[in-house]
CHARMM-style PDB file with segment names, atoms N, HN, CA, C and O in Angstrom:
ATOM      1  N   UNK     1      14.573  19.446  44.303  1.00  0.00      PROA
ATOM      2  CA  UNK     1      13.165  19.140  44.478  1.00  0.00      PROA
ATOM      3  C   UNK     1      12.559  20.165  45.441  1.00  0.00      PROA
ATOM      4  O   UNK     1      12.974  20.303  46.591  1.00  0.00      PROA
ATOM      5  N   UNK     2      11.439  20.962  44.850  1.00  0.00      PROA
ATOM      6  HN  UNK     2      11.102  20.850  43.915  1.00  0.00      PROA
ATOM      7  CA  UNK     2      10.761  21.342  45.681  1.00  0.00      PROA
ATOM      8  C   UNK     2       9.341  21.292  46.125  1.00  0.00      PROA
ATOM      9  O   UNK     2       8.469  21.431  45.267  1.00  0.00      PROA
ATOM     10  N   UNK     3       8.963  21.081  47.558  1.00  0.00      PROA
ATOM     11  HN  UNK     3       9.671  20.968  48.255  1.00  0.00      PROA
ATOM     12  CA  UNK     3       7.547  20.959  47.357  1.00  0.00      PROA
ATOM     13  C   UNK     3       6.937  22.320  47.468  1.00  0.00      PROA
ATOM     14  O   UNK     3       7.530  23.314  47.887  1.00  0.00      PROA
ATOM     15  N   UNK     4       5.452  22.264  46.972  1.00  0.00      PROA
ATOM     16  HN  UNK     4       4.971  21.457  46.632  1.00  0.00      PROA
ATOM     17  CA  UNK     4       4.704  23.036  47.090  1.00  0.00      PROA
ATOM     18  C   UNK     4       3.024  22.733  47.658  1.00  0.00      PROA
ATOM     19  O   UNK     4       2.188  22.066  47.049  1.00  0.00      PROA
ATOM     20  N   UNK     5       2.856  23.339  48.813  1.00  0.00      PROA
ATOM     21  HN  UNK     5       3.535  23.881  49.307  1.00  0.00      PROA
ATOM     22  CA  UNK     5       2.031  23.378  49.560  1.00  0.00      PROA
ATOM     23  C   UNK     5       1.185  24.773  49.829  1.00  0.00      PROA
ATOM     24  O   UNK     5       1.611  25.850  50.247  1.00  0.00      PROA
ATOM     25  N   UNK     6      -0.180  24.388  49.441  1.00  0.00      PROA
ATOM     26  HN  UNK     6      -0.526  23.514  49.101  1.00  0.00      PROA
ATOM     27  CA  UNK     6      -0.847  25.897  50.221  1.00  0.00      PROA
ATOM     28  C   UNK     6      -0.981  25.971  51.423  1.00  0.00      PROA
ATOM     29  O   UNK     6      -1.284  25.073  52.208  1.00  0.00      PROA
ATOM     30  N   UNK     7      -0.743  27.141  51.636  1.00  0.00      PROA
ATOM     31  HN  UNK     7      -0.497  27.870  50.998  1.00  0.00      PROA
ATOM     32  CA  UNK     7      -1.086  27.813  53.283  1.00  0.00      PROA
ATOM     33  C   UNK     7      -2.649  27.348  53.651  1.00  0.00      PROA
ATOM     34  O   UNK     7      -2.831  26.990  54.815  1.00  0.00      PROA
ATOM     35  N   UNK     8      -3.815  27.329  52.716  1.00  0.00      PROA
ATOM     36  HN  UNK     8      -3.667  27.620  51.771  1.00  0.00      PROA
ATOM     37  CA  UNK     8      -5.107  26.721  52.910  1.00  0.00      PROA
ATOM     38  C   UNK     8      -4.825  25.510  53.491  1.00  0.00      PROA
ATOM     39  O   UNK     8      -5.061  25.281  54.677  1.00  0.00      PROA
ATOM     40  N   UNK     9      -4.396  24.820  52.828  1.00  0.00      PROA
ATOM     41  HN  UNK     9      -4.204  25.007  51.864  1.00  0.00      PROA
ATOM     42  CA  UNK     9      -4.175  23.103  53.168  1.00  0.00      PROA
ATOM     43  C   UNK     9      -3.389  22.876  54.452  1.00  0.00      PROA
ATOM     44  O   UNK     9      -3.719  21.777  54.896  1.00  0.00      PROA
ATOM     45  N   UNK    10      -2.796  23.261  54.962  1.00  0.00      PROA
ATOM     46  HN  UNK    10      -2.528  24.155  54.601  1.00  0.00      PROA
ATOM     47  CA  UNK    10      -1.859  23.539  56.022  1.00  0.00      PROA
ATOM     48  C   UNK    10      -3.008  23.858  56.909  1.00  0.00      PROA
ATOM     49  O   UNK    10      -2.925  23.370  58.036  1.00  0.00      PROA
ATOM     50  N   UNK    11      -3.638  24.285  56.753  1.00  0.00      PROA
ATOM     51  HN  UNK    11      -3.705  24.681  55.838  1.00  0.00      PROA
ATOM     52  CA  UNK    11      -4.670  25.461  58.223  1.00  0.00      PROA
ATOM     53  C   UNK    11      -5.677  24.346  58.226  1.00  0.00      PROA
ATOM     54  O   UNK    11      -6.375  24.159  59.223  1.00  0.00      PROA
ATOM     55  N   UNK    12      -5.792  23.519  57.041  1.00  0.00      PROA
ATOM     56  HN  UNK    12      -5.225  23.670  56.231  1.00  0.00      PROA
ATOM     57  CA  UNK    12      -7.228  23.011  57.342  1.00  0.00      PROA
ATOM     58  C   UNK    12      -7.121  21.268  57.781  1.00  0.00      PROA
ATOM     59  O   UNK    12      -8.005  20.445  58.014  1.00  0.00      PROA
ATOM     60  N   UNK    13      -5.718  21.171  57.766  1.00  0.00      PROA
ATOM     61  HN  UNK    13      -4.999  21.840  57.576  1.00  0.00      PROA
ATOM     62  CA  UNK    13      -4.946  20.210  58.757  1.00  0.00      PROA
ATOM     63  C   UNK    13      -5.027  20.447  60.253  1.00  0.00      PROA
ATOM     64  O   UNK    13      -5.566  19.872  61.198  1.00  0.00      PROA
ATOM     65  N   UNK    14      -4.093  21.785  60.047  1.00  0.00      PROA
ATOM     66  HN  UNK    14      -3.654  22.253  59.280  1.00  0.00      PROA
ATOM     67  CA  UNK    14      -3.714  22.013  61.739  1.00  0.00      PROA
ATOM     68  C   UNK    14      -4.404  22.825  62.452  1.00  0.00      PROA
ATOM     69  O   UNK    14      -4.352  22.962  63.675  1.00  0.00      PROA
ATOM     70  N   UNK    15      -5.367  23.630  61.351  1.00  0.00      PROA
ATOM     71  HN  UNK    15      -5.409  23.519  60.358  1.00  0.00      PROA
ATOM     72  CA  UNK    15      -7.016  24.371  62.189  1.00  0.00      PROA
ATOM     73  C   UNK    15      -6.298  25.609  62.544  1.00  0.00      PROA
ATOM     74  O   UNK    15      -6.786  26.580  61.966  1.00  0.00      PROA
ATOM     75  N   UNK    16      -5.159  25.930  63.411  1.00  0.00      PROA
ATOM     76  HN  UNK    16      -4.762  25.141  63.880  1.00  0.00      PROA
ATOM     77  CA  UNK    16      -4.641  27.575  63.484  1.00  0.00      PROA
ATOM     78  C   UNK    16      -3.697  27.911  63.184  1.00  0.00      PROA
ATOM     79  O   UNK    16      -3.242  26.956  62.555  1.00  0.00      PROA
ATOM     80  N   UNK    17      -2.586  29.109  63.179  1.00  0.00      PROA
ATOM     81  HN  UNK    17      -2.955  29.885  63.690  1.00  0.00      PROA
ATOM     82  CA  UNK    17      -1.663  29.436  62.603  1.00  0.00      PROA
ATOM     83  C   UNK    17      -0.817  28.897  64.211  1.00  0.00      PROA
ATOM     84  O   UNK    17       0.194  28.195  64.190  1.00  0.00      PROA
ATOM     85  N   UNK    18      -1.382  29.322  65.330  1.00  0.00      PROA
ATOM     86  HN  UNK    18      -2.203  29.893  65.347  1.00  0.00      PROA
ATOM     87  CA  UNK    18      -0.761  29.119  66.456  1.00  0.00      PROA
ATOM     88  C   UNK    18      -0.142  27.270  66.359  1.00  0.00      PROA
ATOM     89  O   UNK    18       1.010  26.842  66.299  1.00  0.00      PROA
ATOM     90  N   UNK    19      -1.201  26.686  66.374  1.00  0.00      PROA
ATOM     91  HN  UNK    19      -2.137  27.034  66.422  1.00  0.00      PROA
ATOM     92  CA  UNK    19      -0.501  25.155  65.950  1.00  0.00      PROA
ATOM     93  C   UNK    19       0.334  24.897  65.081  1.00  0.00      PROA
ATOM     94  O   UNK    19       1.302  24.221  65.429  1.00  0.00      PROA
ATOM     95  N   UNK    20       0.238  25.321  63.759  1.00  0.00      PROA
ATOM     96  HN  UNK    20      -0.548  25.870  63.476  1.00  0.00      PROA
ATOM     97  CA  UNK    20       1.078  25.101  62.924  1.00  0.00      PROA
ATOM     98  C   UNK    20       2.551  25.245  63.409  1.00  0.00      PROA
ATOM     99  O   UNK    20       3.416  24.369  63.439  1.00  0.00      PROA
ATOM    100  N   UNK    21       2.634  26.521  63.773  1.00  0.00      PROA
ATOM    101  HN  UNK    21       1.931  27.232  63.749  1.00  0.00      PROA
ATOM    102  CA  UNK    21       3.650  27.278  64.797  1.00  0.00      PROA
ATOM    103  C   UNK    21       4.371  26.277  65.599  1.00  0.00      PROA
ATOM    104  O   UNK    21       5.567  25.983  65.610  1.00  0.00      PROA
ATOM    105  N   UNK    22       3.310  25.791  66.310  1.00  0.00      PROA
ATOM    106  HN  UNK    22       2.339  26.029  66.302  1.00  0.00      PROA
ATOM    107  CA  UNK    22       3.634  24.894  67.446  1.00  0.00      PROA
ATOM    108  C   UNK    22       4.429  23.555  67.148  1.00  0.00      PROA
ATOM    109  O   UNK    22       5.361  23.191  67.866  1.00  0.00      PROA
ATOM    110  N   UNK    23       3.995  22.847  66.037  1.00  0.00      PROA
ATOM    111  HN  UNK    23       3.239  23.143  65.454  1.00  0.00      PROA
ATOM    112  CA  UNK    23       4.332  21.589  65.855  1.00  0.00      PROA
ATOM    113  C   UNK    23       5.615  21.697  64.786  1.00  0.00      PROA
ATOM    114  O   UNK    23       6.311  20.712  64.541  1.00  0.00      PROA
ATOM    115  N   UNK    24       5.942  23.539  63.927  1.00  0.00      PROA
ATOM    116  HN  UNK    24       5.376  24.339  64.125  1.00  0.00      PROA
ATOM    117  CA  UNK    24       7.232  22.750  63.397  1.00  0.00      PROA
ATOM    118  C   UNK    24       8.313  24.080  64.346  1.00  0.00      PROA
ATOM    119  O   UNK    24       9.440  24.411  63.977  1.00  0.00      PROA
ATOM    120  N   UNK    25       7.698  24.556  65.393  1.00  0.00      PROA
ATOM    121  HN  UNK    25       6.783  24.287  65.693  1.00  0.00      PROA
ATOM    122  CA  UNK    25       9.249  25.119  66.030  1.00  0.00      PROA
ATOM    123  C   UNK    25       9.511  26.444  65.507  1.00  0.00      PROA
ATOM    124  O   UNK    25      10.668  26.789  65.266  1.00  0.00      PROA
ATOM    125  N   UNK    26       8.417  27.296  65.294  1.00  0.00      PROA
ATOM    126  HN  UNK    26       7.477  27.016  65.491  1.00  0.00      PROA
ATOM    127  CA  UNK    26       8.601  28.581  64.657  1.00  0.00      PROA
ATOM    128  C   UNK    26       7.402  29.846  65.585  1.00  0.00      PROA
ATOM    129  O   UNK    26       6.706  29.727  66.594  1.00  0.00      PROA
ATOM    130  N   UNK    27       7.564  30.592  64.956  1.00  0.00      PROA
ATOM    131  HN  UNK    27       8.129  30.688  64.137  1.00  0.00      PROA
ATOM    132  CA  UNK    27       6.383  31.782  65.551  1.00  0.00      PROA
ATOM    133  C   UNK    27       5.340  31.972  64.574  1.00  0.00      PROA
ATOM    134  O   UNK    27       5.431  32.118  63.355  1.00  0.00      PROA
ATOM    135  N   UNK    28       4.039  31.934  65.552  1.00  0.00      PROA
ATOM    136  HN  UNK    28       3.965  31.816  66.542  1.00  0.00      PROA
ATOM    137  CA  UNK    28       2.942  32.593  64.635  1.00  0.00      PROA
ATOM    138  C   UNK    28       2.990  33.633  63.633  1.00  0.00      PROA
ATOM    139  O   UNK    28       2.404  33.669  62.552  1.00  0.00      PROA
ATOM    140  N   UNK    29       3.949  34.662  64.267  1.00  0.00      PROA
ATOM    141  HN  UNK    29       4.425  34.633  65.146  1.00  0.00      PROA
ATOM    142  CA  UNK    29       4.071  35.524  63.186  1.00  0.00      PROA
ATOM    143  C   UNK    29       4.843  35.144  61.983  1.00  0.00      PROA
ATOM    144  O   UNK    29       4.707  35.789  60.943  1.00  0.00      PROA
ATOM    145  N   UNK    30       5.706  34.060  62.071  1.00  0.00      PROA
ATOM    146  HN  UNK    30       5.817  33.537  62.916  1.00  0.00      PROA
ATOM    147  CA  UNK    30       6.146  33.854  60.874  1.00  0.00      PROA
ATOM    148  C   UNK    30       5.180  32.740  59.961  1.00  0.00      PROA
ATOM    149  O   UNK    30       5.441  32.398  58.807  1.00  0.00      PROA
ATOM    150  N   UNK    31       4.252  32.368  60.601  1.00  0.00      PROA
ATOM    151  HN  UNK    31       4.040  32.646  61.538  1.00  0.00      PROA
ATOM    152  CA  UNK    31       3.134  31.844  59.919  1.00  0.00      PROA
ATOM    153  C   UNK    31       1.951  32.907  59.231  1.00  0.00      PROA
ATOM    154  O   UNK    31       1.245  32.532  58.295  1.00  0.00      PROA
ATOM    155  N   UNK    32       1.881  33.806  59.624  1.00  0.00      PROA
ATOM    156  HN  UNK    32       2.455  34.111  60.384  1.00  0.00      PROA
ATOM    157  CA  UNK    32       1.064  35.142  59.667  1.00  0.00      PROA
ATOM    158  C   UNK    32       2.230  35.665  58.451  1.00  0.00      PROA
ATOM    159  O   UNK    32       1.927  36.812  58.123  1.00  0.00      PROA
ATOM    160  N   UNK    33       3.560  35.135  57.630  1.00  0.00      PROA
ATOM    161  HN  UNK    33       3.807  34.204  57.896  1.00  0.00      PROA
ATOM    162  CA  UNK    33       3.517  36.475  56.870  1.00  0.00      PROA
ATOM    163  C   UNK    33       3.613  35.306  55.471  1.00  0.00      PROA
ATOM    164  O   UNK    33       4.030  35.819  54.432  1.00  0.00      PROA
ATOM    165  N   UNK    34       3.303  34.000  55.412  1.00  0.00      PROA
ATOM    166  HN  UNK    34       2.964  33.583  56.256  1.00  0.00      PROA
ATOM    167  CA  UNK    34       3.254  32.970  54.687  1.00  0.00      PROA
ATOM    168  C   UNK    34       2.883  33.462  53.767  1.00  0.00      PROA
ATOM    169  O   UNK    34       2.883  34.602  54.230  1.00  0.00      PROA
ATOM    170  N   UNK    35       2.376  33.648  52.306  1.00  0.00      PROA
ATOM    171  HN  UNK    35       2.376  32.721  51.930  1.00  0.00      PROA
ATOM    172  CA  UNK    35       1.943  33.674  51.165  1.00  0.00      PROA
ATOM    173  C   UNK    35       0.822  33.068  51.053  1.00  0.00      PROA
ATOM    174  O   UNK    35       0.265  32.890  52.136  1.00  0.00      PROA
ATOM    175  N   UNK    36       0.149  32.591  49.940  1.00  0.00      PROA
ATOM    176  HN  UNK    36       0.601  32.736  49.060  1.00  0.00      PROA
ATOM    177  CA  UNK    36      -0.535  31.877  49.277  1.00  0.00      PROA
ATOM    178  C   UNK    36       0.406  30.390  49.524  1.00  0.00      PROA
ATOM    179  O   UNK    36      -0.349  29.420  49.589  1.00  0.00      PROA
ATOM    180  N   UNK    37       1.341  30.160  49.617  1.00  0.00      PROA
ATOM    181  HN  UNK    37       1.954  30.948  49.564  1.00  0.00      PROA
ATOM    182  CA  UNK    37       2.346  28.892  49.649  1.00  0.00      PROA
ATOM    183  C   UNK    37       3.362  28.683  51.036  1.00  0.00      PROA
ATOM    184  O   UNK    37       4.287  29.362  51.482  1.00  0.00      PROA
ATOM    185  N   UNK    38       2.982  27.930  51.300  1.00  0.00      PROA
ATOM    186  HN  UNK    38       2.231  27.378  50.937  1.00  0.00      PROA
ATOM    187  CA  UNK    38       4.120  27.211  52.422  1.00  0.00      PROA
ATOM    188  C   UNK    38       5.637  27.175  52.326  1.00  0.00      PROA
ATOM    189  O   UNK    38       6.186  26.416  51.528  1.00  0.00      PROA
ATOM    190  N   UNK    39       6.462  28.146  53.287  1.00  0.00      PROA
ATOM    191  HN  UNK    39       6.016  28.763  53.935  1.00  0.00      PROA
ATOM    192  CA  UNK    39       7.942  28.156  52.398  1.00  0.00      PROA
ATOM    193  C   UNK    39       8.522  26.422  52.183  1.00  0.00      PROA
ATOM    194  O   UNK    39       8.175  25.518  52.943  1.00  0.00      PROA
ATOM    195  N   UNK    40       9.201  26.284  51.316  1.00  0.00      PROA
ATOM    196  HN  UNK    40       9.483  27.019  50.699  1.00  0.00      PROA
ATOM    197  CA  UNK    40       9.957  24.944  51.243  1.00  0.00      PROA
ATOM    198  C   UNK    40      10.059  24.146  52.992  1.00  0.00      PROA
ATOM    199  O   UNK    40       9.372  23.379  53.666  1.00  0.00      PROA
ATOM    200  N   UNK    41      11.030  24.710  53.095  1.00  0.00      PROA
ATOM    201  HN  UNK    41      11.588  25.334  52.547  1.00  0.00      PROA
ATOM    202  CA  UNK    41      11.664  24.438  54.612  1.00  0.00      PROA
ATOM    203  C   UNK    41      10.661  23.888  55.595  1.00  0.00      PROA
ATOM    204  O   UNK    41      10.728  22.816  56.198  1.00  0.00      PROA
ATOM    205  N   UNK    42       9.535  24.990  55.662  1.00  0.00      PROA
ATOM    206  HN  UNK    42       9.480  25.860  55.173  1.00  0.00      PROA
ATOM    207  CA  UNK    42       8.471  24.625  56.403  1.00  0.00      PROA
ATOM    208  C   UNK    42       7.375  23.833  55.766  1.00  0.00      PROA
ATOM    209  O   UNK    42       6.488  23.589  56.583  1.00  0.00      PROA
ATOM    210  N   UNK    43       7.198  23.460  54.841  1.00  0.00      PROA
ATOM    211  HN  UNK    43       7.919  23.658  54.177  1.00  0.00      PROA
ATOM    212  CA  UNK    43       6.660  22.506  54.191  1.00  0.00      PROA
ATOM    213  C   UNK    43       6.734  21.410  54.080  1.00  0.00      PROA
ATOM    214  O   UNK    43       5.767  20.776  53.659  1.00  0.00      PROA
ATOM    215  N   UNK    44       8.130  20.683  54.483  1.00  0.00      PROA
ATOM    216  HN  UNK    44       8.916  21.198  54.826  1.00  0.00      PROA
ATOM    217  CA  UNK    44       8.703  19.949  54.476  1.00  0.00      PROA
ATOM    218  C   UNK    44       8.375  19.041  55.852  1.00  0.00      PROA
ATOM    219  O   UNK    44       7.594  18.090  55.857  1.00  0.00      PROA
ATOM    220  N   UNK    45       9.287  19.626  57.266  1.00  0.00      PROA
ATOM    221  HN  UNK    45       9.922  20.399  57.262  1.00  0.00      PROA
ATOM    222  CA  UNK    45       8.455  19.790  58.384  1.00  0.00      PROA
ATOM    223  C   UNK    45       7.548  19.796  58.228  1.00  0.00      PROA
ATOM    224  O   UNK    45       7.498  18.717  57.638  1.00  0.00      PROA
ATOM    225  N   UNK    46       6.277  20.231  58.237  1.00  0.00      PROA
ATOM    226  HN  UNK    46       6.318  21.108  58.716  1.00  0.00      PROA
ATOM    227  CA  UNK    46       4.651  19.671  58.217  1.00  0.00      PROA
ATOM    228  C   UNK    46       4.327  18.506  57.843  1.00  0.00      PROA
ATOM    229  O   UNK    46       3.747  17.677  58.545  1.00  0.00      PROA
ATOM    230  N   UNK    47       4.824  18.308  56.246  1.00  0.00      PROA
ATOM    231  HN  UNK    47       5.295  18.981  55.676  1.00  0.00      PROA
ATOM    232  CA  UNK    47       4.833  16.908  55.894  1.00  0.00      PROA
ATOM    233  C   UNK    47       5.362  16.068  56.742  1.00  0.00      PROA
ATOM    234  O   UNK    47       4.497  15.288  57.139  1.00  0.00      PROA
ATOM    235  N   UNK    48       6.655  15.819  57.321  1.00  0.00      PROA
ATOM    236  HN  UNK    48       7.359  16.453  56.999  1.00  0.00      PROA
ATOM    237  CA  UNK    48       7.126  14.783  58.548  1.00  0.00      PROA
ATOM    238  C   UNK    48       5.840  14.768  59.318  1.00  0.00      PROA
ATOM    239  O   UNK    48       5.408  13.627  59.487  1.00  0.00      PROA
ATOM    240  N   UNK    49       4.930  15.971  59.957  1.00  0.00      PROA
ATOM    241  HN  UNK    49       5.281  16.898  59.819  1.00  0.00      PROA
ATOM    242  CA  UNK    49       4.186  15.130  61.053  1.00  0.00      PROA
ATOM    243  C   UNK    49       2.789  14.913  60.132  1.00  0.00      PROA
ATOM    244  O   UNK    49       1.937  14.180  60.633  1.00  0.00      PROA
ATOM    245  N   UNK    50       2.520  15.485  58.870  1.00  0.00      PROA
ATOM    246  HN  UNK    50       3.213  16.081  58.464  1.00  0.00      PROA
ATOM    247  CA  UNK    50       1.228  14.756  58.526  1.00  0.00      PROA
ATOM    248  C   UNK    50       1.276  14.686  57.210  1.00  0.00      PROA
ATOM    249  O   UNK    50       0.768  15.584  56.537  1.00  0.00      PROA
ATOM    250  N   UNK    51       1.914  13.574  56.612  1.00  0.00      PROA
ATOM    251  HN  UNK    51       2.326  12.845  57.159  1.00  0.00      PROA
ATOM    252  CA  UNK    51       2.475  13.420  55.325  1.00  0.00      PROA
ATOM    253  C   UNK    51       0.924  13.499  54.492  1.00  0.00      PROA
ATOM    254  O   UNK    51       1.082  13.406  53.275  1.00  0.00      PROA
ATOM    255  N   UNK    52      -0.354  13.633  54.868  1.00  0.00      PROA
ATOM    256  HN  UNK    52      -0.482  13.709  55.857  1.00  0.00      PROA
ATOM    257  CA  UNK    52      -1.475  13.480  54.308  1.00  0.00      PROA
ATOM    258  C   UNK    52      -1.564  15.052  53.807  1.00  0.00      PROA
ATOM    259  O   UNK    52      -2.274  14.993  52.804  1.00  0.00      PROA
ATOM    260  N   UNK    53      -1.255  16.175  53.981  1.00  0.00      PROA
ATOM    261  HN  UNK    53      -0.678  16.223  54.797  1.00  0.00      PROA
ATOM    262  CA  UNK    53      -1.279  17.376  53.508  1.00  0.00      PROA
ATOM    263  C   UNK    53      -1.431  17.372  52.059  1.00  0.00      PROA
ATOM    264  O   UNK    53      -0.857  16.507  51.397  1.00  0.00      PROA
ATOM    265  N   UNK    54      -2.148  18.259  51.515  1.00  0.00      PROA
ATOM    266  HN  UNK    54      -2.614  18.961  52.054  1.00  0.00      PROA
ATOM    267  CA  UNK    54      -2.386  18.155  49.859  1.00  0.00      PROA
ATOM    268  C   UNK    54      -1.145  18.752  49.388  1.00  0.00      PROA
ATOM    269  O   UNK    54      -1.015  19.792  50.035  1.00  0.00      PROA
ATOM    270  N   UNK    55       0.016  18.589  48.435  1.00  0.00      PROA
ATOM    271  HN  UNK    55      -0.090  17.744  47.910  1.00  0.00      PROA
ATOM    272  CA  UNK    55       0.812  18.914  48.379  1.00  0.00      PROA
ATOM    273  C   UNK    55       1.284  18.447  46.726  1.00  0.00      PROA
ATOM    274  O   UNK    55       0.627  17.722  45.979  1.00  0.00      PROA
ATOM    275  N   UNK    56       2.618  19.100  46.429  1.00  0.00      PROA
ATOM    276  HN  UNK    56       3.151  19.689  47.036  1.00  0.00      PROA
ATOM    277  CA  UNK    56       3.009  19.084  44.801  1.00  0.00      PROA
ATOM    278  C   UNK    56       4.657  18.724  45.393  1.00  0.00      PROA
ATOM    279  O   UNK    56       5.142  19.236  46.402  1.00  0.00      PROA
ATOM    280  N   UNK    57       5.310  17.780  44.545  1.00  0.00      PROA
ATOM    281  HN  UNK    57       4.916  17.365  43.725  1.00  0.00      PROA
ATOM    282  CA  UNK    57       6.906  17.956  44.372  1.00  0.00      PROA
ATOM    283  C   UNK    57       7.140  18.330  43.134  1.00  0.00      PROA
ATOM    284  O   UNK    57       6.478  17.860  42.209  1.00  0.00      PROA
ATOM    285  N   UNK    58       8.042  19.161  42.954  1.00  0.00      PROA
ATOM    286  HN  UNK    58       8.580  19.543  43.706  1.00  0.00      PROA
ATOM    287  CA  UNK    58       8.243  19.803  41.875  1.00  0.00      PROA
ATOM    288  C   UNK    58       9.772  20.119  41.535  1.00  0.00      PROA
ATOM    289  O   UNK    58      10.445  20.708  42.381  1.00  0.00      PROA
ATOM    290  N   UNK    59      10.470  19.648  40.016  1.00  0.00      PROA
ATOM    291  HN  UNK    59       9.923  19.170  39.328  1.00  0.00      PROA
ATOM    292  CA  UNK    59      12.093  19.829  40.075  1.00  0.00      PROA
ATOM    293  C   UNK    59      12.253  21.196  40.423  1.00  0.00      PROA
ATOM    294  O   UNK    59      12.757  21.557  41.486  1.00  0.00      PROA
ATOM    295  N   UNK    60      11.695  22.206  39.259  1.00  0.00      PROA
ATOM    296  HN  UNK    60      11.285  21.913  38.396  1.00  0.00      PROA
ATOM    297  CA  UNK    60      12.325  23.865  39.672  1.00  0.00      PROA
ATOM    298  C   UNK    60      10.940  24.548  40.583  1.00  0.00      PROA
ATOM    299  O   UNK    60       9.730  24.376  40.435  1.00  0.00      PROA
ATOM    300  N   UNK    61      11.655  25.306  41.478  1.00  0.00      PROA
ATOM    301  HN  UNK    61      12.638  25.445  41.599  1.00  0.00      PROA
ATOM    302  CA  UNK    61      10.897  26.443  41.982  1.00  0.00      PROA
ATOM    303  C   UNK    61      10.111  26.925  41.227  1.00  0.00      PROA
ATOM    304  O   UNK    61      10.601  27.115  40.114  1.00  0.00      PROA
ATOM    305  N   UNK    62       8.894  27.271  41.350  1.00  0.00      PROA
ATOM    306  HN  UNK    62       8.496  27.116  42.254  1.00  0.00      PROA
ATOM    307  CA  UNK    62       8.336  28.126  40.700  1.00  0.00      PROA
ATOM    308  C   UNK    62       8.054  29.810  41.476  1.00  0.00      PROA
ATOM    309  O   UNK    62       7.641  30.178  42.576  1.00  0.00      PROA
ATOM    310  N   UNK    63       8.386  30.298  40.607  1.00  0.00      PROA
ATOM    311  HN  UNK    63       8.722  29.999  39.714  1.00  0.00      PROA
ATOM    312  CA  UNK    63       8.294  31.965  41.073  1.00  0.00      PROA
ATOM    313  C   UNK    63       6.902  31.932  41.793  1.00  0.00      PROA
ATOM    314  O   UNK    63       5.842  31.312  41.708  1.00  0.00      PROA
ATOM    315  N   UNK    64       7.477  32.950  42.566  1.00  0.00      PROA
ATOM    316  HN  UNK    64       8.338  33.453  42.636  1.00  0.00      PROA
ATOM    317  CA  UNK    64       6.221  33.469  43.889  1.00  0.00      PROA
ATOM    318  C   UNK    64       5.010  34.720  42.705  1.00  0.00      PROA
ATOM    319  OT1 UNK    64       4.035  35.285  43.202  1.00  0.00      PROA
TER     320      UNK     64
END
C-alpha cells in the first residue's frame, strides 16, 4: 500500500516547509527537494499528526 499525497496539500496544512520539517523529524532541505508528491515514508508521518490531509491509498506505486 502506498499513499499518495501532494506536496500542495501538505503546505496548506502545515503553512511552511520549515514546519513540516519540524513535526516529522527531517530537514527543510529535504522538504525543499519533494516533488509534486510527498515521499511514502514522509507521508505517512504527516498523516499520524493530521490524518485530515487530502490524500490517495493506492496498491502499486505509481511512477514519478
Amino acid at each position: 500500500m502506498h499513499i499518495v499525497m501532494k506536496t500542495s496539500d501538505a503546505l496548506a496544512i502545515f503553512k511552511t516547509k520549515v514546519r513540516i520539517a519540524q513535526e516529522i523529524g527531517i530537514t527543510k532541505q529535504a522538504v525543499s527537494q519533494w516533488g509534486e508528491t510527498v515521499p511514502d515514508e514522509s507521508a505517512l508521518k504527516l498523516l499520524r499528526k493530521k490524518p485530515e490531509i487530502p490524500h490517495r491509498e493506492v496498491s502499486e506505486k505509481i511512477p514519478a
